[in-house]
C-alpha positions in Angstrom: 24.1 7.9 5.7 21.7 9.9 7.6 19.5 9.3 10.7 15.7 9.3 11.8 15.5 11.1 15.1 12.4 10.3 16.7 10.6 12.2 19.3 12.4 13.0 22.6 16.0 12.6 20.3 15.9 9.1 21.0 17.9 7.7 17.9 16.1 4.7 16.2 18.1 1.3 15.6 19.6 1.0 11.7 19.9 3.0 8.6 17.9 5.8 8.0 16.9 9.2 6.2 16.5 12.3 9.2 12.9 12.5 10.4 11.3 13.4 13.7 7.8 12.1 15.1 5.5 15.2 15.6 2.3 14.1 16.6 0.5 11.1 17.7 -3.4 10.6 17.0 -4.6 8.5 19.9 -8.4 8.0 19.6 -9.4 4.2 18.7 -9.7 1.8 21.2 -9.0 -1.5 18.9 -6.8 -2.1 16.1 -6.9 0.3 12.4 -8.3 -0.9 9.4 -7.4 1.4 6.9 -6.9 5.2 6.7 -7.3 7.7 3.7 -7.1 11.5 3.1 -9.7 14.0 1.6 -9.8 18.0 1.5 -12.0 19.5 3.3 -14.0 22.0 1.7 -14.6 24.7 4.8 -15.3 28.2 3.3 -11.6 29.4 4.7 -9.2 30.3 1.8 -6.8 27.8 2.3 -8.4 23.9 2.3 -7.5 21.6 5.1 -6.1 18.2 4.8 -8.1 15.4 6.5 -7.6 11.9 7.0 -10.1 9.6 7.8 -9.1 6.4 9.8 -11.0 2.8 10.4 -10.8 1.0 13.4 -12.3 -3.1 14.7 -13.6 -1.0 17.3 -16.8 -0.2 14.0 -16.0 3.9 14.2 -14.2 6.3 11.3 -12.5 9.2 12.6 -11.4 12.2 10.8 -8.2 14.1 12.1 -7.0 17.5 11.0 -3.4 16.4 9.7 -2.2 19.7 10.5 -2.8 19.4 14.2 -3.7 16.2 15.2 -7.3 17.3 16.5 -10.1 14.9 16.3 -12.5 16.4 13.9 -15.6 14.0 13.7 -16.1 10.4 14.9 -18.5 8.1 13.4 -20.1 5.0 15.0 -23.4 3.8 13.1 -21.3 0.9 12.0 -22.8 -2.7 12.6 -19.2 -4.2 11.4 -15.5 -3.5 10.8 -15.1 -1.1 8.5 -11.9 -2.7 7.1 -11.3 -0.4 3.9 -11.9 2.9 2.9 -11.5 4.6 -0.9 -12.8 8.8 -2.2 -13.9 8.8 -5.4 -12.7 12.8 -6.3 -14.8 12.9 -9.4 -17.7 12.0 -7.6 -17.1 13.8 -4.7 -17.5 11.0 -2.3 -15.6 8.4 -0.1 -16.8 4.4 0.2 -16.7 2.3 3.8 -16.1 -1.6 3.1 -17.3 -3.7 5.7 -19.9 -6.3 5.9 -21.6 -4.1 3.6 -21.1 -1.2 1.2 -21.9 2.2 2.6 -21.5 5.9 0.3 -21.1 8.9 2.1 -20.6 12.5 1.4 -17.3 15.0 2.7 -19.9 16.1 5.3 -20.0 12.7 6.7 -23.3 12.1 5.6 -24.6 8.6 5.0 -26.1 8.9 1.1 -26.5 5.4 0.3 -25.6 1.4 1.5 -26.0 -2.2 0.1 -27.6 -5.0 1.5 -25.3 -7.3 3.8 -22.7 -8.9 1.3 -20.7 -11.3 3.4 -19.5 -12.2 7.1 -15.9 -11.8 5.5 -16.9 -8.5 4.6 -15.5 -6.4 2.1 -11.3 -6.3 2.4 -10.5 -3.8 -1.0 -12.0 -1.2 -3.3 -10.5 0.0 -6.4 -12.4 3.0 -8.6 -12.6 2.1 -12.2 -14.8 3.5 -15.4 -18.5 4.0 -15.6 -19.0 5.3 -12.2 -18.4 2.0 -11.0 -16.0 0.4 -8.7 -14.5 -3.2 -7.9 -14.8 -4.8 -4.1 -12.8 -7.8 -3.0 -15.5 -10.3 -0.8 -13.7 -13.5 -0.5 -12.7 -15.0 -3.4 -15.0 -13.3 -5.6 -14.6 -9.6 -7.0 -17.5 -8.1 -7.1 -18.2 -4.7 -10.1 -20.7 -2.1 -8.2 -22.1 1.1 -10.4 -23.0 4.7 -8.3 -26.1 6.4 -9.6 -26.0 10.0 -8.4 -28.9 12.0 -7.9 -30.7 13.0 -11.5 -33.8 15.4 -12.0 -36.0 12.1 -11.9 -34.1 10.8 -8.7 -33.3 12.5 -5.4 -31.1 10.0 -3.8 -28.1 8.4 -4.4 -27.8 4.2 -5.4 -25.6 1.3 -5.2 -26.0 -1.0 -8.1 -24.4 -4.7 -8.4 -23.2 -5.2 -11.8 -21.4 -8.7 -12.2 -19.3 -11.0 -10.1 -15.6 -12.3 -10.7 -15.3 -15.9 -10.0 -11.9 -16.9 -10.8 -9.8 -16.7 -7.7 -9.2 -19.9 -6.0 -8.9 -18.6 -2.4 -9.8 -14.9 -0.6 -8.4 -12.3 -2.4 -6.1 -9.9 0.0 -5.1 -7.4 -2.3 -6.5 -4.8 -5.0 -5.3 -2.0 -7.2 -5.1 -0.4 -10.7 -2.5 -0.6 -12.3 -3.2 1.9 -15.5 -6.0 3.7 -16.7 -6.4 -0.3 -19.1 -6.2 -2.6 -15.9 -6.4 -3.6 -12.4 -4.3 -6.2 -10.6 -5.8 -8.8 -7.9 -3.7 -10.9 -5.8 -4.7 -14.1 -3.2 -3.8 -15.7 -0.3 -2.4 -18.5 -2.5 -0.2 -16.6 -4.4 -2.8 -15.9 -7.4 -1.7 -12.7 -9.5 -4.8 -11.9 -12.0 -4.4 -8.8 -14.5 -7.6 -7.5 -15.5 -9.0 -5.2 -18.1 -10.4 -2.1 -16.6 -13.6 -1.8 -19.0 -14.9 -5.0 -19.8 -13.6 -6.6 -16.9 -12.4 -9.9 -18.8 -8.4 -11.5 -17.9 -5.8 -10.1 -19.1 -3.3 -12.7 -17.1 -2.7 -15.0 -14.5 -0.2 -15.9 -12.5 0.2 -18.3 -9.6 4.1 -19.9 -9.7 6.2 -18.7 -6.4 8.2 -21.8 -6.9 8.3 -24.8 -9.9 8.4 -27.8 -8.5 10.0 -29.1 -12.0 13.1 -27.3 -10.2 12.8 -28.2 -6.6 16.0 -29.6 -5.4 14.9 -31.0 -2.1 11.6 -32.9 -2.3 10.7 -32.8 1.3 11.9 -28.9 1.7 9.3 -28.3 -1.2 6.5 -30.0 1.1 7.5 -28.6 4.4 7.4 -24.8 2.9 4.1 -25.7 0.7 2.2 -25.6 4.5 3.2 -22.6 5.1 0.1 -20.8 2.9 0.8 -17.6 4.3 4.2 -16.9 3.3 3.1 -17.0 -0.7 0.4 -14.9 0.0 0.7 -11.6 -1.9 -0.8 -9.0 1.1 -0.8 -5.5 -1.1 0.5 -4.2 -4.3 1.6 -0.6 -6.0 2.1 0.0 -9.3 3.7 2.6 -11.5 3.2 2.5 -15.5 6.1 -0.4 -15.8 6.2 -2.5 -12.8 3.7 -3.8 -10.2 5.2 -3.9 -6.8 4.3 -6.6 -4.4 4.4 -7.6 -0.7 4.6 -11.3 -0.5 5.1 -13.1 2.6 8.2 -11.6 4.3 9.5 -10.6 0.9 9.1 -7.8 -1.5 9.2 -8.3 -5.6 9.1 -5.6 -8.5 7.6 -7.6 -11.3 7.9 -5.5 -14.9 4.7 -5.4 -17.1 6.5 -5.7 -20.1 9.3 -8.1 -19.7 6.6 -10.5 -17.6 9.2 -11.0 -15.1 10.8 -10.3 -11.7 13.3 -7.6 -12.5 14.2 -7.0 -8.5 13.6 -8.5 -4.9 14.3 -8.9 -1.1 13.1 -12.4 -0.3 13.1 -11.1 3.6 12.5 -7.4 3.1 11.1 -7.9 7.0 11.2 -10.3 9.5 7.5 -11.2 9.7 5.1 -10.4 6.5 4.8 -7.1 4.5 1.6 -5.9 5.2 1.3 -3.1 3.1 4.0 -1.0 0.2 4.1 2.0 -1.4 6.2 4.3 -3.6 8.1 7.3 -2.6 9.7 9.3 -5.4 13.2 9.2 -6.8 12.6 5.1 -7.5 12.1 4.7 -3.7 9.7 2.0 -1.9 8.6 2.3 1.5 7.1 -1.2 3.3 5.9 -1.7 7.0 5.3 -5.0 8.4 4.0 -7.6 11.5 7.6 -6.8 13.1 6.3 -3.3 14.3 9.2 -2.2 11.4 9.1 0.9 8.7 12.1 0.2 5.9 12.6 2.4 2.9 13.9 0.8 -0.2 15.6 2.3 -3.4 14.9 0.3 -6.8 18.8 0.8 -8.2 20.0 -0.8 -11.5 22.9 -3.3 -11.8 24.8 -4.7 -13.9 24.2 -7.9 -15.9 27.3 -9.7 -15.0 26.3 -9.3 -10.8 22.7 -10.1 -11.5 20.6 -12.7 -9.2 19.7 -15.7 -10.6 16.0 -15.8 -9.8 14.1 -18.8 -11.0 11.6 -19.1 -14.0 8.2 -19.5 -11.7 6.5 -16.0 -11.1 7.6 -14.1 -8.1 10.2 -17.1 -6.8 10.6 -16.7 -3.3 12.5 -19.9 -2.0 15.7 -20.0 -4.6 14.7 -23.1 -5.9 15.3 -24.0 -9.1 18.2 -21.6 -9.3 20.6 -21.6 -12.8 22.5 -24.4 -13.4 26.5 -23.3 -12.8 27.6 -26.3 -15.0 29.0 -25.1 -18.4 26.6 -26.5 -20.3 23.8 -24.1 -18.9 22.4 -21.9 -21.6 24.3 -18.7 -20.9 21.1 -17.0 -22.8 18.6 -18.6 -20.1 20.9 -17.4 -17.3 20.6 -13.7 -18.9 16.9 -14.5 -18.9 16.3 -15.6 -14.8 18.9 -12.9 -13.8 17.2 -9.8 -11.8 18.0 -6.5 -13.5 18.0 -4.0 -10.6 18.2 -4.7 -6.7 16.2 -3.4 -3.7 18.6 -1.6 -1.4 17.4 -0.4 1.9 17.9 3.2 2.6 15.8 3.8 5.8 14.5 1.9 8.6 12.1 3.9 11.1 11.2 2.7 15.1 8.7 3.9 16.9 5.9 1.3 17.1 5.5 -1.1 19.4 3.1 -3.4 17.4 2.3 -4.6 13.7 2.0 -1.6 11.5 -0.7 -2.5 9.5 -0.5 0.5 6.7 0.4 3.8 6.3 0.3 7.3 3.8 3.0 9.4 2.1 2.4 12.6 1.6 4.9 14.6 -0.5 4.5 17.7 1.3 3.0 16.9 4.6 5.5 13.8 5.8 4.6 10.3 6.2 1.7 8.9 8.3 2.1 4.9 10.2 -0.5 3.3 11.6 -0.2 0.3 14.2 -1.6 -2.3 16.0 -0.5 -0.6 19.1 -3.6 1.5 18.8 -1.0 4.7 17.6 -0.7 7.0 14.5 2.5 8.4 14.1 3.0 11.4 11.7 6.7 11.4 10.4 8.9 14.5 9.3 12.0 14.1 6.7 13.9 15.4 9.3 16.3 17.0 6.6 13.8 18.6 4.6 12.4 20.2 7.7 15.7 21.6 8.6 16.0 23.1 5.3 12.7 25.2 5.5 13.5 26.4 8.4 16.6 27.5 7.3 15.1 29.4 4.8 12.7 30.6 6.8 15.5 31.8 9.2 17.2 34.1 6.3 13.8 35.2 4.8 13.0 36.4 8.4 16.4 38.3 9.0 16.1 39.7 5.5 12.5 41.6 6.2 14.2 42.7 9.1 17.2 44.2 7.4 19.9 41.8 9.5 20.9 40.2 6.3 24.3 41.3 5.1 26.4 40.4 2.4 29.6 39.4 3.6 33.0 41.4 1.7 
């Protein structure tokens, strides 16, 4: 097992992968929103990677990920800007707040709606058409961009149709496919929805059956506690759609419409945000200040979970019957198929870590409550390169010999 080694050599508590801290981006003065990358499109040969951040404190900033510099700030906000999206095709990137702002890669403000909601806007998703979808509340709301045309100078913001059938605010947003988009509440609500004509495709809402509930009053007591259902972000591949729920973190498979994998307390507070990392691998930061890295592994049937038959069970209740006159067929069928196996655990926040980026080549980027962004290294990876860098070096220079 190998280690994250964090800046300074201090070593980091747990299980890890090698990784070292290289720079910290200290420029907002109140917690981050959101953060996204875009290229840069500077007239040198080689394109520079950006990344824009959002803070409460109403300002964007875009940092050079190469050396931390502060690039461009912007302030005209009248809100918190609490999500971010670039649409590549379009060539543009979208603000969320209390309204819906469209700007250009040189940071120019092309269009905006009216004022949409106090709650503002929490999550964009691109879909067809030019359009894309923002969460307000409980209601999903479908917006169409009209660039510039030979009869129109300007850029515009168009409201298309409203979504209405969430029963609370709706926390989290993404596609799923090129066909759908998943939606998911703070009362557990999981909607599937097509991507073009914007119509349900499914709908789920069971983290527990209460058909199953063992212990009346235990079903009652944990029904209060709203938040720990709620389903805070998703990713998706082709198969499964990946979820951050309460403290917990579920792989739900498209195709089988079940849980295939879990961690019922992946964290000790809630998962605030998930993503993939290749090789089957799931990275997760939560309210603990805590970075954990997850592998999806397969298991075999005969050491499989029970999991109960309500979507995303979180509690255990309503776990198979062990009598012997329990279907063994429906055991087969509530059993998990894989399990979540943590790999990697990385410390160097001091506060909720509200969401953070992967980038294949570039290393991982955390941001925090604790006013901190923290660009990771795999540690090992690094070490490699400049290994090779090392012999490539000594080889121009003719120092390289074969040993006899």
């Amino acid at each position: 097992m190998l280690r994250w080694l964090i800046g300074g050599g201090r070593e980091p508590q747990g299980l890890a992968e090698t990784g070292e801290k290289l720079l910290e981006l200290c420029g907002h003065t109140q917690k981050i929103t959101a953060i996204i990358t875009f290229t840069s499109l500077e007239s040198c040969e080689e394109k520079n990677q950006l990344i824009l951040t959002a803070s409460a404190d109403k300002t964007v900033i875009v940092w050079d990920s190469n050396t931390g510099r502060q690039v461009q700030r912007i302030s005209c906000f009248q809100s918190t800007v609490k999500c971010l999206t670039v649409l590549q095709r379009l060539d543009v990137w979208l603000s969320g707040g209390n309204d819906l702002c469209v700007w250009n890669r040189k940071l120019d403000l092309l269009c905006k709606t009216s004022h949409l909601s106090d709650t503002g806007i929490t999550a964009l998703v691109e879909i067809p058409k030019n359009c894309v979808v923002a969460a307000v509340g409980k209601e999903l709301i479908i917006f169409r961009l009209v660039a510039p045309t030979e009869g129109s100078l300007g850029w515009d913001i168009l409201e298309v149709k409203r979504l209405l059938d969430h029963q609370d605010n709706i926390l989290s947003l993404v596609n799923v496919n090129d066909l759908s988009f998943v939606t998911g509440s703070h009362v557990g609500e999981l909607i599937v929805w097509d991507v073009l004509d914007w119509t349900m495709q499914a709908y789920e809402r069971n983290f527990w059956d209460p058909s199953l509930q063992l212990d009346t009053q235990q079903e009652i007591r944990l029904c209060q506690k709203s938040n720990d259902i709620s389903i805070h972000h998703f990713t998706c591949d082709e198969e499964n759609v990946f979820a951050a729920v309460g403290r917990g973190l579920y792989v739900y498979n498209l195709q089988m419409k079940r849980v295939i994998a879990c961690q019922k307390t992946a964290h000790d507070s809630n998962v605030l945000h998930i993503d993939k990392l290749p090789n089957r691998q799931l990275i997760s930061c939560s309210e603990d200040g805590s970075v954990r890295i997850w592998e999806l592994r397969e298991k075999q049937q005969l050491t499989a979970e029970p999991v109960p038959t309500g979507f995303f069970n979180m509690w255990g209740f309503g776990r198979v019957n062990k009598q012997a006159s329990q279907p063994v067929k429906k055991q087969q069928e509530n059993a998990t198929s894989c399990s979540l196996e943590l790999i990697g655990d990385l410390i160097g926040h001091s506060s909720s870590v509200e969401m953070f980026l992967y980038f294949e080549d570039h290393g991982l980027v955390t941001c925090s409550a604790d006013h901190l962004i923290i660009l990771w290294k795999n540690g090992q990876r690094e070490s490699g390169l400049r290994s090779l860098k090392l012999f490539q070096k000594l080889e121009e220079n003719g120092d390289l010999y074969l040993a006899v």
